[in-house]
N, C-alpha and C positions, 0 to 999 in steps of 0.2 A: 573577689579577685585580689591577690595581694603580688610582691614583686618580687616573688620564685615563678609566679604567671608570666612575666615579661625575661627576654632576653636583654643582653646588654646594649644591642642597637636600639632596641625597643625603650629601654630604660633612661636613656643619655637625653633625648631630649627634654622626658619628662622632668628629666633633675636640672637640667640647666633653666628650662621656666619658672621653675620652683626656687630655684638659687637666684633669679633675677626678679621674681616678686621680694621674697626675700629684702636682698642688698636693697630696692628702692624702699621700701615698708620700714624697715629695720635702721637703717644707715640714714635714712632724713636724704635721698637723694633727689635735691629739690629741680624740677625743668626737665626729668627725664621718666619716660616708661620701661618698665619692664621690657616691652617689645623692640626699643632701642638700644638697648644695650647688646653689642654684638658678643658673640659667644667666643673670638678671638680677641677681643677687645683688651688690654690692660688693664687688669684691676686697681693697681694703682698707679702714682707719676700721670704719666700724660693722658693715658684713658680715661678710667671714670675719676682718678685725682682722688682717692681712695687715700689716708694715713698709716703711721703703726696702731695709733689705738684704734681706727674702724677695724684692721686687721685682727685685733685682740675681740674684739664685736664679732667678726666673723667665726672666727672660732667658737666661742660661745654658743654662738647661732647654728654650727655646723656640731656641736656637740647636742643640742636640746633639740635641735629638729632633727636629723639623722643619726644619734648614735654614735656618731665616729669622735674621737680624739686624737688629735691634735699635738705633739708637744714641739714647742719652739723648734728645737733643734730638728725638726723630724720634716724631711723633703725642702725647708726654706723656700725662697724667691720661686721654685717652679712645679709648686704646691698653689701657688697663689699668683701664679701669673695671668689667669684667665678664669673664665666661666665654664668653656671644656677642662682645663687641667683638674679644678675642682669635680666639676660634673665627674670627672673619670676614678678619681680619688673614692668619692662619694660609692658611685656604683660597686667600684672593688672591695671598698674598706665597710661600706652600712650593714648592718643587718635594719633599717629601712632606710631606702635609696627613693622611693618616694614621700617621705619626712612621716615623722610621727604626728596624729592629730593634736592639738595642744592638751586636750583633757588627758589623752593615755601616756604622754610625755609629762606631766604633772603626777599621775596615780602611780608612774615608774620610779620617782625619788623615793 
């Protein structure tokens, strides 16, 4: 089953769990789980207190696990304001929206 099998309701959650192992795994985010981060939450500032270089991480991360790029100029502040705005991003923009496994995202370079 792959994710031409799911609809985009269907899709949105699985990217946002995915986006939120992610950020804690990847980003060193220490006191918090996955399951705690709300999906409306801030990405960065007062929510999860996120930087420009974790932002530069993210990207990165959203380029090797899903496919998509990125460029500075491209959506700014409300591309990354949340865990939905990504997640939706993600869905529209991946050719995979449930992330790449790490070996087929390595044998793709």
């Amino acid at each position: 089953m792959n994710h031409t099998d799911f609809s985009s309701e269907e899709l949105l959650p699985k990217v946002r769990a995915r986006l939120k192992e992610l950020l804690v795994s990847h980003l060193a985010l220490e006191d918090i789980t996955p399951e705690e981060i709300g999906d409306d939450e801030a990405i960065f500032g007062e929510g999860l207190g996120l930087d420009s270089l974790d932002g530069v991480e993210i990207v990165v991360l959203l380029q090797r696990q899903f496919g998509v790029n990125i460029k500075e100029t491209e959506k700014g502040n409300d591309l990354f304001r949340s865990i939905n705005t990504l997640a939706k991003y993600i869905v529209e923009n991946s050719p995979h929206p449930l992330g790449v496994p790490a070996a087929a995202s390595e044998d793709e370079k």
